[in-house]
N, C-alpha and C positions, 0 to 999 in steps of 0.2 A: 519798682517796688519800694526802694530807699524813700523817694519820696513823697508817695502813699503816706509811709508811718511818718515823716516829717510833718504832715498838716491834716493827719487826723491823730489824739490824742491814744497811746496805749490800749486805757482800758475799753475806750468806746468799741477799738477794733477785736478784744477780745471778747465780751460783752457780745458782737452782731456775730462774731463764727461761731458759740456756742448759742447761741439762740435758734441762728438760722441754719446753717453753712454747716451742723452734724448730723452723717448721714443713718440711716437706719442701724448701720454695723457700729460705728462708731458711737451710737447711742446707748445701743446696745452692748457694749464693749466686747461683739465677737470676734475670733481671734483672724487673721485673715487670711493662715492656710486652714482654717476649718471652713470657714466660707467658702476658696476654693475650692477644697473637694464636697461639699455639699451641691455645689452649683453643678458641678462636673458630672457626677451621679446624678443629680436629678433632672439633667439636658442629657444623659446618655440613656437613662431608663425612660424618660418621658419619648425621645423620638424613636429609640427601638421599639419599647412596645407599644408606645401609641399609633408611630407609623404604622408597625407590623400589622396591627389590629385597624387601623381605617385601610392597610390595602386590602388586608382579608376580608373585609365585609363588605366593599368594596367590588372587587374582582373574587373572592372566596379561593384566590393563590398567592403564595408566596414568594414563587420560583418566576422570573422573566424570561418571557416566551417571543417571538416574533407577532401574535397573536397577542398578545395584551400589551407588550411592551411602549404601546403613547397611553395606555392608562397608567401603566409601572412609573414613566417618565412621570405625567403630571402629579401622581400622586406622592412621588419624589420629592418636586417641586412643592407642593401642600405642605409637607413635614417637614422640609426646611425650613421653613416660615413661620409656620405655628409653634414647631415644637423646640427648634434652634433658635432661631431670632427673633422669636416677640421673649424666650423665657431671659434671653440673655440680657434683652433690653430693660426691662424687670429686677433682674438680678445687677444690672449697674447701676440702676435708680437707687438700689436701695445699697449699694458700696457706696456710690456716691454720690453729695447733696446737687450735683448736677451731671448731664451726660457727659457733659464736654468735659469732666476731669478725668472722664472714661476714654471717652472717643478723641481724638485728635485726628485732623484732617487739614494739617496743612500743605500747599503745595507744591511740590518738590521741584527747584529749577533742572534746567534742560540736561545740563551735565551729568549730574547728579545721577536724574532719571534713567541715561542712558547708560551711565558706568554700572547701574546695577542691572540692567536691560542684558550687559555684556559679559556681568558676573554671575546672570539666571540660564543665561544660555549657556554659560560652560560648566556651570555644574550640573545641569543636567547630563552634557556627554559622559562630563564625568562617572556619572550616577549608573548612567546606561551603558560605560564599562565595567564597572563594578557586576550591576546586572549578569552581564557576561559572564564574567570570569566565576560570580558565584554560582551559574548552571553546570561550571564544571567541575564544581565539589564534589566529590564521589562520596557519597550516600551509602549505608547499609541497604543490603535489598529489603528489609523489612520496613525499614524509614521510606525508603526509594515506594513501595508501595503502599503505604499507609498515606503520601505527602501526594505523590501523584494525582489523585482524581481529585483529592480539593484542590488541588495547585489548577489543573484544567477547568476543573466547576469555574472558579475564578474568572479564569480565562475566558470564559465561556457566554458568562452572565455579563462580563464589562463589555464582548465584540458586540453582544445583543443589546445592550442597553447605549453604545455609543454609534451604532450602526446607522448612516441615513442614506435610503435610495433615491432620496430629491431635495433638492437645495432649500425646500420647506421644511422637510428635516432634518437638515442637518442645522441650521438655525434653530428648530426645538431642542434639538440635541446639547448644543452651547449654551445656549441659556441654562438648561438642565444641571448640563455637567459644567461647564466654564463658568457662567456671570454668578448664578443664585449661589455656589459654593465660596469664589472668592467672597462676596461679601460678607455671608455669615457668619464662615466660620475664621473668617480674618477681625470680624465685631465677637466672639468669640474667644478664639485663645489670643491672640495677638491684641485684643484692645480688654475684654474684660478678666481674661486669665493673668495675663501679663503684667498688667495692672495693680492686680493683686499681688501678683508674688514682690513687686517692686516696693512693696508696704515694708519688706523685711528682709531681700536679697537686692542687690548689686542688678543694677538693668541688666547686662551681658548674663548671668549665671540667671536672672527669671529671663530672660529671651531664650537659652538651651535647654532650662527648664518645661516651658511652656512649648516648645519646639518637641520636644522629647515625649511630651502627653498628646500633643497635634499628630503626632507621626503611628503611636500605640492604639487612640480613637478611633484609627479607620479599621481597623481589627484587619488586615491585612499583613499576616507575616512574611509574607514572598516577596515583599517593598517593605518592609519596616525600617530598612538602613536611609534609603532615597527618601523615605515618606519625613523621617528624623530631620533627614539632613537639610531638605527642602524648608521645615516647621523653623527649626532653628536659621537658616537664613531669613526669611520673611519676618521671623522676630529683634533678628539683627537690625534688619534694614526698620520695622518701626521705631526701634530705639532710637536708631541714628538719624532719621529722619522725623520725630517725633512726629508723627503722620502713619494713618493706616491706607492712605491712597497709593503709596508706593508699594506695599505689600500687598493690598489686595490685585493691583496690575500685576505684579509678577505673578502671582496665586493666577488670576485670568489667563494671562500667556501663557506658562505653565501647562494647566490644564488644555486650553483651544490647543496646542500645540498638538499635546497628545491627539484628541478630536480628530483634525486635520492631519496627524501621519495617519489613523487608522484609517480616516475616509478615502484617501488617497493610497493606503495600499501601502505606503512607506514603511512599516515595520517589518511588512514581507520581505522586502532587499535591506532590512539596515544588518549593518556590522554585529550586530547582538541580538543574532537568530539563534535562537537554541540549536537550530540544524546546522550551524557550521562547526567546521572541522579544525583543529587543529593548528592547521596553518594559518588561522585569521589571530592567533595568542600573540605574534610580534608587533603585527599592523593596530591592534585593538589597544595593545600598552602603549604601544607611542601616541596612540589616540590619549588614551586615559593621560599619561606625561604634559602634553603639550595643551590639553584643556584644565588641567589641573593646574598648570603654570599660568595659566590666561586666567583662572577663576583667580589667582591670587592676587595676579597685578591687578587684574581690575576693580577686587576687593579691597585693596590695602587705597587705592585712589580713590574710593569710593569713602571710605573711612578718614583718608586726610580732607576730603573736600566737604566732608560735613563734622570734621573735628568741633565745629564751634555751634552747629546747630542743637547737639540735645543739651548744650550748656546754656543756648539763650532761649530755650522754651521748655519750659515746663508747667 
């Protein structure tokens, strides 16, 4: 960049950025947490109710059934696309005078990859004791029965919508629920949210920022802690990795993970059954201990081994 401005003169290079190089916000001199939340509203009201309204005219239901569920799926799929990722791609043309100031995709050496591979796996366990321990909060019985049959609807709608009786679909099912989500919505809060908040906050404070709106988006309050805490990694790891390739892979495992214990039955024996008893409180915190200690070390190596990366690319 030094020597850029060494052999081309001042004014010429200011002269070509405001000519060409401002972008629609910028010209317009909006401010860029209003731009934010205008984007944020207008991609949350356009794929609720546009979705809502192409599945209903569509299928004329709302609710996923065994019986509609690869229309529910593809039409899933449809409103990612349409209503997520073409508006977002729109909405970073006009933040900025090109994508790439948006998007960054560079790509992550071996190391790297794998220390955050080791720091996604352990916060998960982590997450899924947390899980745990919070089914054993003792609730009002009036909460206890108000919270109950949405907490199941929930439950209910994700077994049906991630359910596959043949390795055909269970590949629809991935694509559905794993690839088409990491990409979106990691082009999304992680490349076009994030972006924006760094116009005006500290990369770390817009990465928990943008992490903390990621985790509240999925209107999900029975995971709102793991959904946070998950957002806010994946925004770490773009920072530091000035790359949305590394976050949307974790975003991908992640989610197939989940996929794959359901398909397989794994959640029925894991550690953090709602139906276990008691005596699983000492085995389940030394769980939660000892991955909490692994998510650290292999975050804090994760962090010295790209110390120097979001310093030489921006």
């Amino acid at each position: 960049m030094t020597e850029f401005h060494e052999h081309i003169p001042e004014p010429a290079v200011q002269e070509e950025v405001t000519a060409e190089e401002l972008s629609f916000v910028d010209r317009h001199a909006i401010h860029p947490l209003l731009f934010a939340f205008v984007s944020l509203v207008f991609i949350f009201l356009l794929y609720q109710v546009g979705g809502g309204l192409l599945t209903f005219l569509v299928t004329g239901a709302v609710s996923i059934t065994r019986e509609n569920v690869w229309t529910m799926r593809w039409l899933t799929l449809i409103g990612q696309m349409c209503f997520i990722l073409l508006p977002t791609l729109l909405l970073a043309r006009l933040f900025a005078a090109r994508l790439s100031g948006v998007f960054q995709f560079r790509v992550p050496g071996i190391r790297e990859s794998i220390l955050a591979l080791i720091a996604l796996f352990s916060l998960q366990r982590v997450f899924e004791a947390y899980m745990y321990f919070q089914e054993l909060v003792p609730l009002p019985d009036l909460l206890r029965d108000l919270i109950g049959p949405i907490k199941k609807l929930f439950e209910e709608l994700t077994k049906v919508l991630i359910r596959a009786d043949s390795p055909v679909e269970l590949l629809a099912v991935i694509l559905v629920v794993a690839v088409v989500p990491a990409i979106v919505e990691e082009l999304l809060f992680r490349g076009l949210i994030q972006k924006i908040f760094e116009r005006l906050m500290s990369p770390i404070v817009s990465a928990i920022l943008a992490g903390t709106i990621f985790g509240l988006y999925h209107m999900n309050p029975f995971e709102v802690v793991p959904l946070i805490g998950l957002g806010v990694f994946f925004g770490l790891l773009r920072y530091r990795s000035q790359s949305l390739l590394l976050p949307m892979s974790a975003h991908f495992l992640n989610n197939l993970m989940a996929v794959l214990a359901s398909h397989y039955g794994l959640n029925d024996e894991n550690l953090l059954s709602a139906a276990q008893t008691t005596v699983d409180i000492p085995a389940t915190l030394f769980e939660l201990v000892v991955f909490a200690a692994l998510f650290f070390l292999s975050f804090v190596a994760y962090l010295r081994l790209t110390h120097d990366v979001s310093r030489r690319i921006r």
